[in-house]
C-alpha positions as CSV (number, residue, x, y, z in Angstrom):
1,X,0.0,0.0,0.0
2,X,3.0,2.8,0.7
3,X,4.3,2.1,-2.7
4,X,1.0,3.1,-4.2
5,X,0.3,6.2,-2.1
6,X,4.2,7.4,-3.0
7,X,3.3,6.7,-6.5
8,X,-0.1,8.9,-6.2
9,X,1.5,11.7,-4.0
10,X,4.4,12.1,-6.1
11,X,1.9,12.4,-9.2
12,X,-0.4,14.8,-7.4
13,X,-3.2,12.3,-6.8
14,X,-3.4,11.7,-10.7
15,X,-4.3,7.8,-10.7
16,X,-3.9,8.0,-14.6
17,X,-0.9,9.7,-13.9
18,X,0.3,6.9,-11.5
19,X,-0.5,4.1,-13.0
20,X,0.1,4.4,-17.2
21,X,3.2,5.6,-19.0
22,X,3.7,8.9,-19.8
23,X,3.4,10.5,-23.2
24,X,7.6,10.5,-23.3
25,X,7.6,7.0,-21.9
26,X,5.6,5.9,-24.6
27,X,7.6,7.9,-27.1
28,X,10.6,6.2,-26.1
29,X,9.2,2.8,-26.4
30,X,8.1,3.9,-30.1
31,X,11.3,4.8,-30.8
32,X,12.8,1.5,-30.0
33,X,10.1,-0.3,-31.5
34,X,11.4,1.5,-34.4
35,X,14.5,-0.1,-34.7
36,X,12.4,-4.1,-34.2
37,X,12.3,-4.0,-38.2
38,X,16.0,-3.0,-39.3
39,X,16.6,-3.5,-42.5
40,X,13.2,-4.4,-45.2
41,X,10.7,-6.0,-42.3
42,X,10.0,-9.5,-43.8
43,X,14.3,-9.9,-43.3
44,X,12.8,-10.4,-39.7
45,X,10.7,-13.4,-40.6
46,X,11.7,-16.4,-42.0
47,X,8.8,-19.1,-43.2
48,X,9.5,-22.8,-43.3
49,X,8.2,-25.9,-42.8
50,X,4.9,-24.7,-45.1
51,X,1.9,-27.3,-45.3
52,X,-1.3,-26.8,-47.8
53,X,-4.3,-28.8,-47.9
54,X,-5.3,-28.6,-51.5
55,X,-9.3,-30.1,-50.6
56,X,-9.7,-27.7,-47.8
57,X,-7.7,-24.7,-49.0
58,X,-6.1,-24.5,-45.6
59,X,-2.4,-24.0,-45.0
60,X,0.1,-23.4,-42.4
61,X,4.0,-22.4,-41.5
62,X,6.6,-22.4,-39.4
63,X,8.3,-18.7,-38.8
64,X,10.7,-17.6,-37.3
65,X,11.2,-14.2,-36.1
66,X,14.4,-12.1,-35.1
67,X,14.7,-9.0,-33.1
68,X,16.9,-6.6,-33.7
69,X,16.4,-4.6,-30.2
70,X,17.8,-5.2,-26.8
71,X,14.4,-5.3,-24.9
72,X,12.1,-7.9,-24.4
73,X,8.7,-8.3,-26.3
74,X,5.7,-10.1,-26.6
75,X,4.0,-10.9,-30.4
76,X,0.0,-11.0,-29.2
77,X,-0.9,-10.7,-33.2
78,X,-0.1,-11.5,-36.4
79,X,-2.7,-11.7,-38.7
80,X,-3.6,-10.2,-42.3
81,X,-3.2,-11.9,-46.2
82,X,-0.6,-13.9,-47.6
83,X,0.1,-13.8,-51.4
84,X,2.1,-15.5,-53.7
85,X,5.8,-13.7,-53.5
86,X,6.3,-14.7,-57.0
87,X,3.2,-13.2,-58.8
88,X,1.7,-10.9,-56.1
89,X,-1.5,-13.0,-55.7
90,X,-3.5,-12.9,-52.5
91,X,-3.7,-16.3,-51.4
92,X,-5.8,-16.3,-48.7
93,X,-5.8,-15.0,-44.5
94,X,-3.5,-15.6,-41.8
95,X,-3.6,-15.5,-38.2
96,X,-1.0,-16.8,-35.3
97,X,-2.0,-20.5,-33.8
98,X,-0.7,-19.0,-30.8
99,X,-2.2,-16.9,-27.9
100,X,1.5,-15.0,-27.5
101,X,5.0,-15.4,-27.9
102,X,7.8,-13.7,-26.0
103,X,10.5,-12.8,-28.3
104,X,13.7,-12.4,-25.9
105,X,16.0,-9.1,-26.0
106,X,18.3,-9.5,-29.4
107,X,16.2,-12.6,-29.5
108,X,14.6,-15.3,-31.9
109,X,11.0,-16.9,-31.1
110,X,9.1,-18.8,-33.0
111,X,5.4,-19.3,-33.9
112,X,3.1,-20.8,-36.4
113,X,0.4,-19.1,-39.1
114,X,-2.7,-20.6,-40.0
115,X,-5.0,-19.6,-42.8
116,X,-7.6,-20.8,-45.6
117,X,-6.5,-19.7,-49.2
118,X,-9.8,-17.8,-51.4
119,X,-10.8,-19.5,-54.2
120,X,-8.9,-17.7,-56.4
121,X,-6.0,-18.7,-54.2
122,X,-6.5,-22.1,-54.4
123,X,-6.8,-21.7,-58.5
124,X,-3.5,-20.0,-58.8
125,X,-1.8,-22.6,-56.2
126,X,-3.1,-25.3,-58.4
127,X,-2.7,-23.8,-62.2
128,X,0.7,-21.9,-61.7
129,X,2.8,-23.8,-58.5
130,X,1.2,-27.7,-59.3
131,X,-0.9,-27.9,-55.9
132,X,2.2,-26.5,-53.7
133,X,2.7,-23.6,-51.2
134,X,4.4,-20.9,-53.6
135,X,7.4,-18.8,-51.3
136,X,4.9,-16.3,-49.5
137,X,4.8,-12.9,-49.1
138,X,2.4,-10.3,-46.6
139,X,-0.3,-7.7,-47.3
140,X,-1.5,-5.7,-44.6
141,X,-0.2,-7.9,-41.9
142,X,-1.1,-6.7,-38.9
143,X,1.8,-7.4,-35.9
144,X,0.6,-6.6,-32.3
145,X,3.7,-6.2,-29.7
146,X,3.1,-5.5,-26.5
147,X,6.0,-3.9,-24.5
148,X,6.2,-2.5,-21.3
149,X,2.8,-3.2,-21.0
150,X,2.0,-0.9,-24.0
151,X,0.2,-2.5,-27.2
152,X,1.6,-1.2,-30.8
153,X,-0.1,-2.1,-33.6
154,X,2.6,-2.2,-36.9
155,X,1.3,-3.2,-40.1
156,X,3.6,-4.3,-43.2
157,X,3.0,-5.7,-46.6
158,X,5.7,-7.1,-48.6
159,X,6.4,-9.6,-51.3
């Protein structure tokens, strides 16, 4: 209970104050975030291990993400449209099987993406890579990181 009151008393009573970030705090962590992405973003994401159910249309892979910053972070997201890196196709949605992973300070972590390919996805899978996962790239992929208990939303599309 005396931490709290200090907190509060050395905030002016401002519970909002006391208890979330400040706006430089948050600032700060935006600028490191900044640097999470070095390089062209999908360098930070490597896919492997790709399955595809050519009845159902659904599909899943391995990736592997590294961080280039020397904090700790959580991925609580990753979700948007996969296309075909070859012939800029949307294939279909994604989303992380995973509730969360905790990517470690200059870290790796991994997780695992699961979608359903369109129709037309399933077409151009089947006319122009013979029924196989083409090499994949992202559209409007929406990454969530939570860090320092503040969510950031960050969304990339690449091929």
């Amino acid at each position: 209970m005396g931490p709290l009151i200090a907190a509060l008393a050395i905030n002016n009573w401002d519970i909002a104050a006391a208890v979330l970030p400040s706006e430089s705090e948050i600032n700060e962590i935006e600028n490191s975030v900044t640097g999470i992405f070095g390089g062209t973003p999908i360098e930070n994401f490597t896919f492997s291990n790709q399955t595809y159910n050519s009845n159902t249309g659904s599909f899943s892979a391995d990736v592997s993400f590294k961080s280039n910053i020397n904090l700790s972070l959580t991925i609580t997201d990753f979700s948007g449209y996969v296309t075909c890196a070859e012939h800029g196709i949307r294939l279909g949605s994604i989303s992380m099987q995973e509730q969360s992973v905790v990517v470690p300070e200059n870290g790796n972590a991994s997780f695992t993406i699961v979608g359903t390919a369109t129709h037309e996805g399933m077409q151009h899978i089947a006319t122009s890579h013979a029924g196989s996962l083409p090499r994949i790239g992202l559209e409007n992929a929406n990454i969530t990181i939570e860090l320092y208990g503040v969510s950031l939303q960050i969304q990339i599309s690449v091929a």
